[in-house]
C-alpha positions as CSV (number, residue, x, y, z in Angstrom):
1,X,-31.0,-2.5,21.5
2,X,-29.6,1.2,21.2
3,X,-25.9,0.1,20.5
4,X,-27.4,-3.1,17.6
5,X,-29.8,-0.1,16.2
6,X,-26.5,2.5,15.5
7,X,-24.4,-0.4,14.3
8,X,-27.4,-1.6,12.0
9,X,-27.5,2.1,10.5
10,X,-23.8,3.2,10.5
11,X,-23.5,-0.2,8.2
12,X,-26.6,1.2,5.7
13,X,-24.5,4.6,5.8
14,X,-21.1,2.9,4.4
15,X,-23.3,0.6,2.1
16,X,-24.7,3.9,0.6
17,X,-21.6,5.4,0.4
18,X,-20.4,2.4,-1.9
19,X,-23.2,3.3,-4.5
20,X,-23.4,6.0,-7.3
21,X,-25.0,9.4,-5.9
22,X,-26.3,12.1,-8.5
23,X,-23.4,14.5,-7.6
24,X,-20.9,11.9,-9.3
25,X,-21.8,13.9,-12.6
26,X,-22.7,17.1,-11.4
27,X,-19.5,18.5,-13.1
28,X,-20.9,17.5,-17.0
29,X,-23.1,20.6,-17.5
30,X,-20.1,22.7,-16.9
31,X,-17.2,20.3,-18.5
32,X,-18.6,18.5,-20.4
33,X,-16.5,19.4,-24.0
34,X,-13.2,19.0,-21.7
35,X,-14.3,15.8,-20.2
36,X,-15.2,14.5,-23.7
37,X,-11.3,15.4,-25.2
38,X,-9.4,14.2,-22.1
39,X,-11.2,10.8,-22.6
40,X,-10.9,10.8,-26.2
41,X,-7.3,11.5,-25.9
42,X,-6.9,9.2,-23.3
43,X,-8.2,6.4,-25.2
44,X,-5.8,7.1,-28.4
45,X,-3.1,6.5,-25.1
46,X,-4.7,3.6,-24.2
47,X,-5.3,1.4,-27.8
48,X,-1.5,0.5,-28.0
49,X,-1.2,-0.4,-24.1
50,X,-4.2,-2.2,-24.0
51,X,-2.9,-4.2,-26.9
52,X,0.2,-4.6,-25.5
53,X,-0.7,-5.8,-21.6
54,X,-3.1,-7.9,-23.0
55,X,0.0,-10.0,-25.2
56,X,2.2,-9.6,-22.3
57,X,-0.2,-11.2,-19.4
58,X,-0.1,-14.2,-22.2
59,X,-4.4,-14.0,-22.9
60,X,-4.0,-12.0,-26.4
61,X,-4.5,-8.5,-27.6
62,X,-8.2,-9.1,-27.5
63,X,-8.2,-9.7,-23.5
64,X,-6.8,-6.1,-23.0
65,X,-8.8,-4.8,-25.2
66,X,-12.4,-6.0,-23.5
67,X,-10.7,-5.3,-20.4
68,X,-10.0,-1.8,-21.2
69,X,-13.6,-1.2,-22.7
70,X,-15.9,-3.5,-20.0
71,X,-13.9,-2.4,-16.7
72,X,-13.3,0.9,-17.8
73,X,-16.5,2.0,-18.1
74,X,-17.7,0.1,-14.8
75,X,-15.1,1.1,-12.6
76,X,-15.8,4.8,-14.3
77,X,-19.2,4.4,-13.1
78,X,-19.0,2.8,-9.7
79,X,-15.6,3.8,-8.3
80,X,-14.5,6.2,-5.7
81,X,-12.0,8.6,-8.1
82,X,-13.8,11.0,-10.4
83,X,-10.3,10.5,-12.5
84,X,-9.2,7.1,-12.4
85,X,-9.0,5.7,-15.4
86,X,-9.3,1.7,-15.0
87,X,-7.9,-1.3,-17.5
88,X,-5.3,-3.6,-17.7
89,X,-2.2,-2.7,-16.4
90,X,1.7,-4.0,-16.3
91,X,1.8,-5.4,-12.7
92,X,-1.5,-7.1,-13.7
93,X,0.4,-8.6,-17.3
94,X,3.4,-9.6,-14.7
95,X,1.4,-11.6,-12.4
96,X,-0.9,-13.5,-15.1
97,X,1.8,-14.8,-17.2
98,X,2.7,-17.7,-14.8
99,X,-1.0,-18.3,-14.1
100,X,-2.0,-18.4,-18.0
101,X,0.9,-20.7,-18.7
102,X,-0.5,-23.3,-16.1
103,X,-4.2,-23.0,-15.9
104,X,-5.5,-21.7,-19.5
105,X,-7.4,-18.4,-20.1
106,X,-10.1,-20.2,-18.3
107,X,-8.3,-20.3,-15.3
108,X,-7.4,-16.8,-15.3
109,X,-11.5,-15.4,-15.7
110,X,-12.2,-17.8,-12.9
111,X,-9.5,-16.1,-10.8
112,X,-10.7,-12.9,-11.6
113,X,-14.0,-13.5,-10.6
114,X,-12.5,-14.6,-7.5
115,X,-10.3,-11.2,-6.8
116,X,-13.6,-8.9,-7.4
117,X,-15.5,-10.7,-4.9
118,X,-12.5,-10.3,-2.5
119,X,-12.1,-6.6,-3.3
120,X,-16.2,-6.1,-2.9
121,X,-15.6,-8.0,0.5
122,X,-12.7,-5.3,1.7
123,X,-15.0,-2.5,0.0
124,X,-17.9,-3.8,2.4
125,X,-15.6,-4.3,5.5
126,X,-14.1,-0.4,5.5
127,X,-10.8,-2.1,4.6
128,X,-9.7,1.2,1.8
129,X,-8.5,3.0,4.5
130,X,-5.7,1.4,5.6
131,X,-3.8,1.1,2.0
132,X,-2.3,5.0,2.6
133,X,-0.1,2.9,5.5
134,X,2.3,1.2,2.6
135,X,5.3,3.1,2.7
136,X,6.6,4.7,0.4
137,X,9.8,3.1,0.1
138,X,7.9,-0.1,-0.8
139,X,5.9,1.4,-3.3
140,X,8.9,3.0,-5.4
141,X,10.8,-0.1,-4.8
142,X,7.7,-2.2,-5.9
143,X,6.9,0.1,-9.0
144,X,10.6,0.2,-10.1
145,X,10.6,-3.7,-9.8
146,X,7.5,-4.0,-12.4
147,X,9.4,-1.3,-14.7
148,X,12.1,-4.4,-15.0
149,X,9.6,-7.0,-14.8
150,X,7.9,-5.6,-18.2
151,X,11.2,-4.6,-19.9
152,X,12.9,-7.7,-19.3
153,X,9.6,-10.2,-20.4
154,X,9.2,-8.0,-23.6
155,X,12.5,-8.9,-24.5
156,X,11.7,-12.1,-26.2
157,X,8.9,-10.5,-28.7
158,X,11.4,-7.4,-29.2
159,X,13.6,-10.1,-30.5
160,X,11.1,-11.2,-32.7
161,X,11.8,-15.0,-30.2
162,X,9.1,-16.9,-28.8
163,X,9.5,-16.8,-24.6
164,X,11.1,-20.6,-24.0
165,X,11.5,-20.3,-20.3
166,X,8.4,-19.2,-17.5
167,X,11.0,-17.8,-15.4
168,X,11.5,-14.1,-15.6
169,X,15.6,-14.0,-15.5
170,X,16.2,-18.1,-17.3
171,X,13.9,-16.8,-19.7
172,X,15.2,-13.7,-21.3
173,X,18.7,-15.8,-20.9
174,X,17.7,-18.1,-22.9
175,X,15.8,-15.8,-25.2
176,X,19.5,-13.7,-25.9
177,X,21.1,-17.1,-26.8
178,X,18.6,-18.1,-29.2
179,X,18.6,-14.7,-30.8
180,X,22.7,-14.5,-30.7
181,X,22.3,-17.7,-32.3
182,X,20.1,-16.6,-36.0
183,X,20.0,-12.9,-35.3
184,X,17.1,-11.4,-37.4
185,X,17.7,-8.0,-36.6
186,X,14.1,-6.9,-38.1
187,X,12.0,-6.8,-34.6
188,X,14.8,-5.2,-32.6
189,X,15.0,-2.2,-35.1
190,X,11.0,-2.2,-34.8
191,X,11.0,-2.3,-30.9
192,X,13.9,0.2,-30.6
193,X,12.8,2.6,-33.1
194,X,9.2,3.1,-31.3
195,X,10.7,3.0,-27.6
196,X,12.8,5.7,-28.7
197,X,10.2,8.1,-30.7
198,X,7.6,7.6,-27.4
199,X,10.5,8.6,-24.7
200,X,11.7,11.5,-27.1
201,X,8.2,13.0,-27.7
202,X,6.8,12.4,-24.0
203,X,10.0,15.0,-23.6
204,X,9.2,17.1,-26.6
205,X,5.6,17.4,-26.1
206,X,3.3,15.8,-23.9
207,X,0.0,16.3,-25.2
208,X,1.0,14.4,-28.5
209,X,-0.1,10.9,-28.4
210,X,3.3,9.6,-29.4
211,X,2.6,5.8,-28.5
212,X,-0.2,5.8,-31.3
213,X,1.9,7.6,-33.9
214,X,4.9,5.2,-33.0
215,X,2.8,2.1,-33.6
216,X,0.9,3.5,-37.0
217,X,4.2,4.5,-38.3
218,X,5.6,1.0,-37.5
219,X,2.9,-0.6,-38.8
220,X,2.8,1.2,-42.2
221,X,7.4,0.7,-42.6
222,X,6.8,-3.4,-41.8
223,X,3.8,-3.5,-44.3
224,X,5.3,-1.3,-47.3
225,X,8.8,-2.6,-46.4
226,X,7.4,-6.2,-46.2
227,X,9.4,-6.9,-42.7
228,X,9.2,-10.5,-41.8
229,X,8.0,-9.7,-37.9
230,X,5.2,-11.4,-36.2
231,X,1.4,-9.6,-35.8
232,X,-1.6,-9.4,-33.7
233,X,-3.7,-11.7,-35.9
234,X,-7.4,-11.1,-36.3
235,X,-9.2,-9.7,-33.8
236,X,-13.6,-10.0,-32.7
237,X,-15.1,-6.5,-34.0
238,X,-18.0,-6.5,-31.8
239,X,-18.4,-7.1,-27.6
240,X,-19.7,-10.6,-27.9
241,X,-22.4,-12.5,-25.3
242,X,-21.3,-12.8,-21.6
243,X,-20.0,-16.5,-21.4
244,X,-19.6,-18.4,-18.3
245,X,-17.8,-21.8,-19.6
246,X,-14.4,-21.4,-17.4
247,X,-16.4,-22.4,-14.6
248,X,-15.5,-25.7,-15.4
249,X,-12.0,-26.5,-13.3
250,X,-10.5,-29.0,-11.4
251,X,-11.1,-29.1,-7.4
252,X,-7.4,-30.1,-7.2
253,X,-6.4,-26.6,-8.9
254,X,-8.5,-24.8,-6.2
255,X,-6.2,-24.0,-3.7
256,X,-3.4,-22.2,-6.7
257,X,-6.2,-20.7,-8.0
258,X,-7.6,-18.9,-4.9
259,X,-3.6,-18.3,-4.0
260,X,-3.9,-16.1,-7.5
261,X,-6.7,-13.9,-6.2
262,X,-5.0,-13.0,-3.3
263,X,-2.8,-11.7,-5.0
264,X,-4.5,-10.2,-7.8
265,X,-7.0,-8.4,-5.2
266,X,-4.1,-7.0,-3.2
267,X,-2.4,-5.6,-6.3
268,X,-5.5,-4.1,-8.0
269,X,-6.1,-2.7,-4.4
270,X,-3.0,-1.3,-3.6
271,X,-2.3,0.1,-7.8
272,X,-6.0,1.6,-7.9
273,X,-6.1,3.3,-4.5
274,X,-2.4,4.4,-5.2
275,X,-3.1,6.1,-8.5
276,X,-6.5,7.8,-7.4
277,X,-4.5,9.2,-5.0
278,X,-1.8,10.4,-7.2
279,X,-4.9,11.8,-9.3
280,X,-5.8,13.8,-6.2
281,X,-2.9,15.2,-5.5
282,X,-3.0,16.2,-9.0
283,X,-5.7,18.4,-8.8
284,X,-7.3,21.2,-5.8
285,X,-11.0,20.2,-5.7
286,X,-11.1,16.3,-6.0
287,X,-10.9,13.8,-3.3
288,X,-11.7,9.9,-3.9
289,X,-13.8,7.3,-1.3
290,X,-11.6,4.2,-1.0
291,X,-13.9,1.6,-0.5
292,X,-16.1,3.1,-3.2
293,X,-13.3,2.9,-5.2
294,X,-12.2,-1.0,-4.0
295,X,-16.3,-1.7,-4.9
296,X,-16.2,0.0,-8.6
297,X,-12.7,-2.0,-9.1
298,X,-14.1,-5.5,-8.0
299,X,-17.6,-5.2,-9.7
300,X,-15.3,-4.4,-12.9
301,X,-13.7,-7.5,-12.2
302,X,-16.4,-9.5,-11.6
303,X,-18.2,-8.6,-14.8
304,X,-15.1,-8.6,-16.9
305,X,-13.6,-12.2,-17.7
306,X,-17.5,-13.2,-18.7
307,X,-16.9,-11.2,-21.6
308,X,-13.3,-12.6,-22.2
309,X,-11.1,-9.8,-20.0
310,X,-8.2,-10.2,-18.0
311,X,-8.3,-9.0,-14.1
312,X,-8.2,-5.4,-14.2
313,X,-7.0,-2.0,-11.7
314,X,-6.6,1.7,-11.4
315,X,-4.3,2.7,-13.9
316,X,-1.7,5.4,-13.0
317,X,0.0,6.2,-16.7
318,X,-3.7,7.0,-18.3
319,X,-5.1,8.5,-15.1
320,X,-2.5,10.8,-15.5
321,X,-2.9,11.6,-18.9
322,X,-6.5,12.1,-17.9
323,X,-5.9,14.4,-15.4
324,X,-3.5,16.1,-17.9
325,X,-6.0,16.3,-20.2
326,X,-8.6,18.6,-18.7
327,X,-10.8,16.3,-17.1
328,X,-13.3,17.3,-14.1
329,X,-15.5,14.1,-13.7
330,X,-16.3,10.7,-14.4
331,X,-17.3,11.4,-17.9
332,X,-14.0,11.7,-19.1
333,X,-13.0,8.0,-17.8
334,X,-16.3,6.9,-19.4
335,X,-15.8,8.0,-23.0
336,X,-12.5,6.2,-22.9
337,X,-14.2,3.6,-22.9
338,X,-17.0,4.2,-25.6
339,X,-14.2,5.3,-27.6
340,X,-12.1,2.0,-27.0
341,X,-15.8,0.3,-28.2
342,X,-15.8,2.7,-31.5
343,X,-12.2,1.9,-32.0
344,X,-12.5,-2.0,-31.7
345,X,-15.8,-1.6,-34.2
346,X,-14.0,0.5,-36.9
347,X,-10.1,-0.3,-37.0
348,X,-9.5,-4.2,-36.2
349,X,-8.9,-4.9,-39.3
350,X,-5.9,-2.6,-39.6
351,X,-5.1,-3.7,-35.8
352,X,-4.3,-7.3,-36.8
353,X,-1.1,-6.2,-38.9
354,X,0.5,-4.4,-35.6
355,X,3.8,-5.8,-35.6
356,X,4.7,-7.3,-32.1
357,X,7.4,-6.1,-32.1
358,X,6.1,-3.3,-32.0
359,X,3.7,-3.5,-28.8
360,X,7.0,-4.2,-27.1
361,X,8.3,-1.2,-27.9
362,X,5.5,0.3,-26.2
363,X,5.7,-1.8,-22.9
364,X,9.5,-1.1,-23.0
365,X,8.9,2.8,-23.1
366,X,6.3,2.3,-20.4
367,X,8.6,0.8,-18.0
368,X,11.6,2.8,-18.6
369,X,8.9,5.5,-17.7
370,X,7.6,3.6,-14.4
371,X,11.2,3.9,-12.9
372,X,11.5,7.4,-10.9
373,X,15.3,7.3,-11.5
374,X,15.3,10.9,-8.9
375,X,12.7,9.4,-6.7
376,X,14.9,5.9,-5.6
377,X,18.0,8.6,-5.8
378,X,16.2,10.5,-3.2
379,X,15.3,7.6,-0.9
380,X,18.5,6.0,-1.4
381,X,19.7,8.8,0.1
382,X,17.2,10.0,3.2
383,X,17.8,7.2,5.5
384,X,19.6,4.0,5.4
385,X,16.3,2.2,6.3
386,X,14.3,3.3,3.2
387,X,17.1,2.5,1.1
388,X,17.1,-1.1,2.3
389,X,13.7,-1.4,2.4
390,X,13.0,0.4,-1.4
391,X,15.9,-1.8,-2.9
392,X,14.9,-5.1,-1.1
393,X,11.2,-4.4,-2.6
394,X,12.9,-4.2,-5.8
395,X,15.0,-7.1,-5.7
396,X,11.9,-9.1,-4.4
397,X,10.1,-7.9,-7.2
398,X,12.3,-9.0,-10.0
399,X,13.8,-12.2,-8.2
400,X,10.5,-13.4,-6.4
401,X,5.9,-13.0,-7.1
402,X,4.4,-9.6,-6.8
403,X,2.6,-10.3,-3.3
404,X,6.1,-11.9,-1.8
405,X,7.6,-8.3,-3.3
406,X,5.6,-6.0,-1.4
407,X,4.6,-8.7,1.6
408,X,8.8,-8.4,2.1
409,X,9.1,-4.8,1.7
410,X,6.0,-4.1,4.2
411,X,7.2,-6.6,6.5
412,X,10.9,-5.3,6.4
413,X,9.5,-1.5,6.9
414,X,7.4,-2.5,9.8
415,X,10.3,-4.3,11.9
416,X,12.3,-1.3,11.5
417,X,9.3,1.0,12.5
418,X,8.9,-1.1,14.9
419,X,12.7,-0.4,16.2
420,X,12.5,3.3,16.3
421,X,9.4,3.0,18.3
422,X,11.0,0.8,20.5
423,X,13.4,3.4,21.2
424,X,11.1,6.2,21.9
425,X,9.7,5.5,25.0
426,X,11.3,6.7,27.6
427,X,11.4,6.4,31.6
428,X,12.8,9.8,32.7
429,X,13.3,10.3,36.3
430,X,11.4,13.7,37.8
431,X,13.0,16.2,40.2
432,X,10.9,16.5,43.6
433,X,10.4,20.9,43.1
434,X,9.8,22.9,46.0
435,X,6.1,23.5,44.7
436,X,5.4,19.9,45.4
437,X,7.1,20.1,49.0
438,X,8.4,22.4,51.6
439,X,11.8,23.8,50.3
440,X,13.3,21.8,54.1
441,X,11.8,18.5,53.2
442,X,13.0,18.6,49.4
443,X,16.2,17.3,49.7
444,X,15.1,14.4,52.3
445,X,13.1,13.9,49.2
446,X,15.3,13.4,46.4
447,X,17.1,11.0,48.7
448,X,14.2,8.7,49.3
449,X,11.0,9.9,46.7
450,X,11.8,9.4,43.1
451,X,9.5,9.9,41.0
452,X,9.5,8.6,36.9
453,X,7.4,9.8,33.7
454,X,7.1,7.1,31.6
455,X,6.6,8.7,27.6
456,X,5.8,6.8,24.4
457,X,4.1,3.6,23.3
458,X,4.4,1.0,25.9
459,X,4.2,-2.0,23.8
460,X,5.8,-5.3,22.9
461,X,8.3,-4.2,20.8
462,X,9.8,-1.6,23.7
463,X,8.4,-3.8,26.8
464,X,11.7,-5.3,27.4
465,X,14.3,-2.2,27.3
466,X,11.3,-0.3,29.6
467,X,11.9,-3.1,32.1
468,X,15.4,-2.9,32.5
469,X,15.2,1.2,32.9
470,X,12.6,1.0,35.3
471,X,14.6,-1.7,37.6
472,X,17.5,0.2,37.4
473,X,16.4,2.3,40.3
474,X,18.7,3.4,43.5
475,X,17.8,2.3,46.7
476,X,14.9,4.6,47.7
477,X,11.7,3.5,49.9
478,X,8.8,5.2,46.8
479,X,8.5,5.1,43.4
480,X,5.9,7.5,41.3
481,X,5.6,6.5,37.9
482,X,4.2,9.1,36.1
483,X,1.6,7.6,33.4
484,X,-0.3,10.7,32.5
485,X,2.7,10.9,28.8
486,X,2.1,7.2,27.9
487,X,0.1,7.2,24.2
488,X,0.0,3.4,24.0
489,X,-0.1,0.3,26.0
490,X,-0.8,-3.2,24.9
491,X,-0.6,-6.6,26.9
492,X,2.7,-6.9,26.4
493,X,3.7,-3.6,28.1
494,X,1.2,-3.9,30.9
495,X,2.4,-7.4,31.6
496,X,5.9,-5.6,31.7
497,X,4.8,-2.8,34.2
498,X,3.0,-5.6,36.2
499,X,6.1,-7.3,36.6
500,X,8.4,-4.4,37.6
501,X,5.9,-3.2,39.9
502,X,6.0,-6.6,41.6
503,X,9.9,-6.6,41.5
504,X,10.2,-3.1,43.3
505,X,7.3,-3.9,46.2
506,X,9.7,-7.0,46.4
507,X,12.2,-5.4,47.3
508,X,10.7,-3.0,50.3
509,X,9.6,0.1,47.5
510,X,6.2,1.1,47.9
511,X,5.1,2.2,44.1
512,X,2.6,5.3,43.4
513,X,0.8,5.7,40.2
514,X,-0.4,9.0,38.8
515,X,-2.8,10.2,35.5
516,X,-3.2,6.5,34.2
517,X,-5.4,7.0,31.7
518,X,-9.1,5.0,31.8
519,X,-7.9,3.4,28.1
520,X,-4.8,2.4,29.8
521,X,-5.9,0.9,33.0
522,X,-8.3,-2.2,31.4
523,X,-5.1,-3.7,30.4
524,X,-3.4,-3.5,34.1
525,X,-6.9,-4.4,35.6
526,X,-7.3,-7.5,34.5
527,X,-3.5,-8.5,35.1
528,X,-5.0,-7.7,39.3
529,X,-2.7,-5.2,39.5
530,X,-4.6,-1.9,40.0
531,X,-6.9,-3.5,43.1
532,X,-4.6,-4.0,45.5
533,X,-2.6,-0.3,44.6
534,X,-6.3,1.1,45.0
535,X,-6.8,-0.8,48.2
536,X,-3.7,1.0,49.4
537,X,-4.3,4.2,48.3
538,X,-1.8,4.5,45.5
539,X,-3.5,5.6,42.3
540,X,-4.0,9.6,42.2
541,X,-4.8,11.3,39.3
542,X,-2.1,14.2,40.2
543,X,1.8,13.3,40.8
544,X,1.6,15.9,43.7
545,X,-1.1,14.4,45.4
546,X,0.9,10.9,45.1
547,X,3.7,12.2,46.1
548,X,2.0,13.8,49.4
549,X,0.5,10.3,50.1
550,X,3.9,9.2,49.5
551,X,5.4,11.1,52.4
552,X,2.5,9.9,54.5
553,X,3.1,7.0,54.1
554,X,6.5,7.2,55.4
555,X,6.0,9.2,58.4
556,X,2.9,6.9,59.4
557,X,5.4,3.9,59.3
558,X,7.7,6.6,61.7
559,X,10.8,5.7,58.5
560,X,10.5,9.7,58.5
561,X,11.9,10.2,61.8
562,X,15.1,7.6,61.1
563,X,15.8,8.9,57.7
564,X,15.4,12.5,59.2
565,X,18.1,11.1,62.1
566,X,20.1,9.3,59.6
567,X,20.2,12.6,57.3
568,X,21.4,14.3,60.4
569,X,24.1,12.0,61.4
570,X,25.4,12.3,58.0
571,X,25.5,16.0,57.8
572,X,27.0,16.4,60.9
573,X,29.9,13.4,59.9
574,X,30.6,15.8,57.1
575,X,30.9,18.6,58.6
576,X,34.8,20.2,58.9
């Protein structure tokens, strides 16, 4: 009743640790005029890329607009980061595009209702925790990949072409043919020209809001200059009522559909717990709760697509910016949002005549931006592991999904963790000292005592090279395998040590065991190994005091006496 009462309770704990507390704005009587200018310059970053994802991911401008407003101001609310700045993002345009092409916009809200229930259910389950175990090579590799992914599926409206091909590679193939074919040379000036002012001025001056100014100023050359390139079109000027009219869907399309989620929770998990910690790390005083944080990111999800968004996450670029800016709390994140609303309210009229173009320009500045060009230099050239598992997470990412991408890379990093492991352990045999023996009996002991310390995980993955070590033992009459060094032992590794203790009393050689640990022994128990060596007296929680049983043993059995005479007989044969 005791053990159901403290489960029952440390489960109201995490649930209260999900939802808002007071302290979550404690810092808006002292900052609140910063917090107010890092969100209002945070949301003059965010206009153009909201825009822009919400094109790429194939739902319209509007979708990334809503997305950026509705989820932005939830996940400001509810998530675990006091910085994180939440809307649509790139990886979440690269993922959507296949899905919008072959299920609607309907299809797409219905699967991002999905992905917020799943992230609430890893948000509930304690699950945040484990997402600072990616490596790092997967996540350069992986962010790298989504830099080409966005620059090389905003090629078609930087052309001023229409995308002809859902593959990422066949299509922007076939998108430089058509274009070689009638070049209109009009878009690609636009695109270029705005790629090139945001990288310049992110290096001049990085408190200027230089995607903005890059968009108005292409905006205002195509409309004086009356440039035949393609626009946003109208946009809504208002939020309008929550709908819920994509519930209607095909059974059959089930099982694609829920595929989707999967994958769109795991990247809005991984991307938003990623950047809130990069927005730590950032700072001194600021530490986020990830499975607050996985909460605030599916409630924003969940709420999202009934008002027409796309699936949302954590967003690194305009966290960072935030950060940047001055912010100290939640209020900053917030007003990004409200300023989003006020922007939506006042300036779609003059948003509709943003060339395309245009937008593409900003993704391609973005992902040029996404690729740490010293970063993938620097694991490229730590170890030859990282470098094959950042560039196969990059190749995955371009050539294969998002979820295969870092599912590969993880896997990839995990066999070769696995390896080094492996190698580790060690079975290391232990000189008989004089303070364990008389200094006269030593030598007889060396001869016929040997004692091993076993060190490092004993586990499946080393289980087999432990084996051969361990048999590979002289012909002496006890072994003392020193357990008190192992940190780890699964079934795998106890089956192992079962089997090479059976193999050694086989042969005639009593075996000893000293400092197993309690955590250790349940494993070995119920393989009916440790009865019988308790029976016999051969577990000690000292090697000294196994070893002293050890030499009982063989002078109770009188072997003492004949390997005493046989020591003799030798000496003397030796002698000049």
């Amino acid at each position: 009743m005791t053990t159901l009462r403290e489960t029952t309770d440390t489960k109201r704990r995490h649930l209260r640790q999900l939802l808002p507390e007071r302290s979550d704005f404690a810092h808006v009587r002292r900052h609140w005029h910063t917090d107010l200018l890092a969100g209002l310059t945070v949301a003059v970053v965010a206009l153009p890329l909201a825009l822009g994802f919400g094109i790429a991911s194939g739902l319209g401008a509007f979708a990334g607009l809503i997305t950026s407003i509705i989820a932005g101001a939830i996940a400001a609310i509810l998530g675990g980061s006091n910085l994180q700045v939440s809307g649509p993002t790139g990886t979440m345009a690269v993922i959507l595009v296949p899905l919008a092409a072959t299920h609607s916009h309907a299809g797409v809200l219905l699967v991002g209702i999905m992905a917020g229930l799943m992230l609430v259910a890893l948000a509930l389950t304690g699950a945040g925790r484990y997402a600072r175990y990616v490596p790092v090579p997967v996540v350069e590799g992986f962010t790298a990949g989504v830099g080409v992914v966005i620059a090389v599926q905003q090629l078609a409206p930087a052309l001023g072409e229409e995308t002809r091909n859902a593959h990422l590679l066949g299509g922007a193939w076939d998108t430089v043919r058509a274009f070689a074919t009638a070049p209109d040379w009009g878009p690609p000036a636009v695109a270029f020209a705005v790629a090139a002012a945001i990288l310049l001025g992110s290096r001049l001056h990085s408190q200027i809001p230089t995607p903005l100014l890059a968009v108005v100023a292409a905006t205002a050359v195509a409309w004086f200059a009356n440039l035949d390139v393609g626009v946003i079109g109208s946009l809504p000027r208002t939020i309008g009522a929550p709908e819920a009219d994509f519930f209607d869907f095909s059974f059959a399309e089930m099982p694609e559909l829920v595929a989707a989620a999967v994958a769109i929770c795991a990247l809005c998990a991984l991307e938003s717990l990623l950047s809130a910690t990069v927005a730590d790390n950032m700072t001194v005083d600021q530490h986020h709760n990830p499975d607050r944080e996985l909460f605030g990111q599916g409630m924003a999800n969940l709420v999202t697509p009934f008002f027409g968004g796309m699936p949302s996450s954590g967003a690194l670029a305009r966290t960072a910016v935030n950060v940047r800016s001055g912010a100290a709390g939640r209020l900053a994140a917030l007003t990004h949002a409200i300023v989003l609303a006020l922007m939506m309210l006042a300036l779609a009229p003059l948003v509709a005549h943003v060339p395309l173009a245009a937008l593409a320009g900003v993704l391609i500045a973005t992902s040029i931006r996404m690729i740490e060009v010293g970063s993938l230099l620097a694991l490229a050239r730590s170890t030859k592991s990282d470098a094959a598992v950042m560039w196969l997470t990059l190749a995955a990412t371009v050539t294969l999904n998002l979820v295969w991408a870092v599912t590969v890379g993880i896997a990839l990093a995990g066999l070769l963790a696995l390896g080094r492991i492996s190698r580790s352990v060690s079975v290391e045999p232990e000189p008989i000292t004089p303070e364990d023996h008389h200094d006269e009996e030593a030598a007889l002991l060396h001869e016929h005592i040997v004692a091993y310390r076993l060190e490092g995980p004993l586990f499946f993955a080393a289980a087999h090279r432990f084996l051969l070590q361990l048999l590979d033992v002289a012909d002496v009459r006890v072994v003392v395998l020193r357990m008190g060094r192992v940190s780890t032992m699964d079934a795998s590794g106890a089956t192992v040590l079962a089997d090479a203790i059976k193999r050694l009393e086989h042969r005639g050689i009593a075996v000893y065991l000293s400092g197993l640990e309690p955590v250790h022994a349940k494993p070995l128990e119920a393989l009916g190994i440790l009865e019988p060596l308790w029976q016999q007296g051969r577990l000690f929680e000292h090697t000294s005091e196994a070893i002293a049983a050890a030499r009982r043993r063989l002078k109770a059995d009188g072997l003492l006496e004949q390997l005493e005479a046989e020591a003799a007989a030798q000496a003397e044969a030796e002698r000049p």
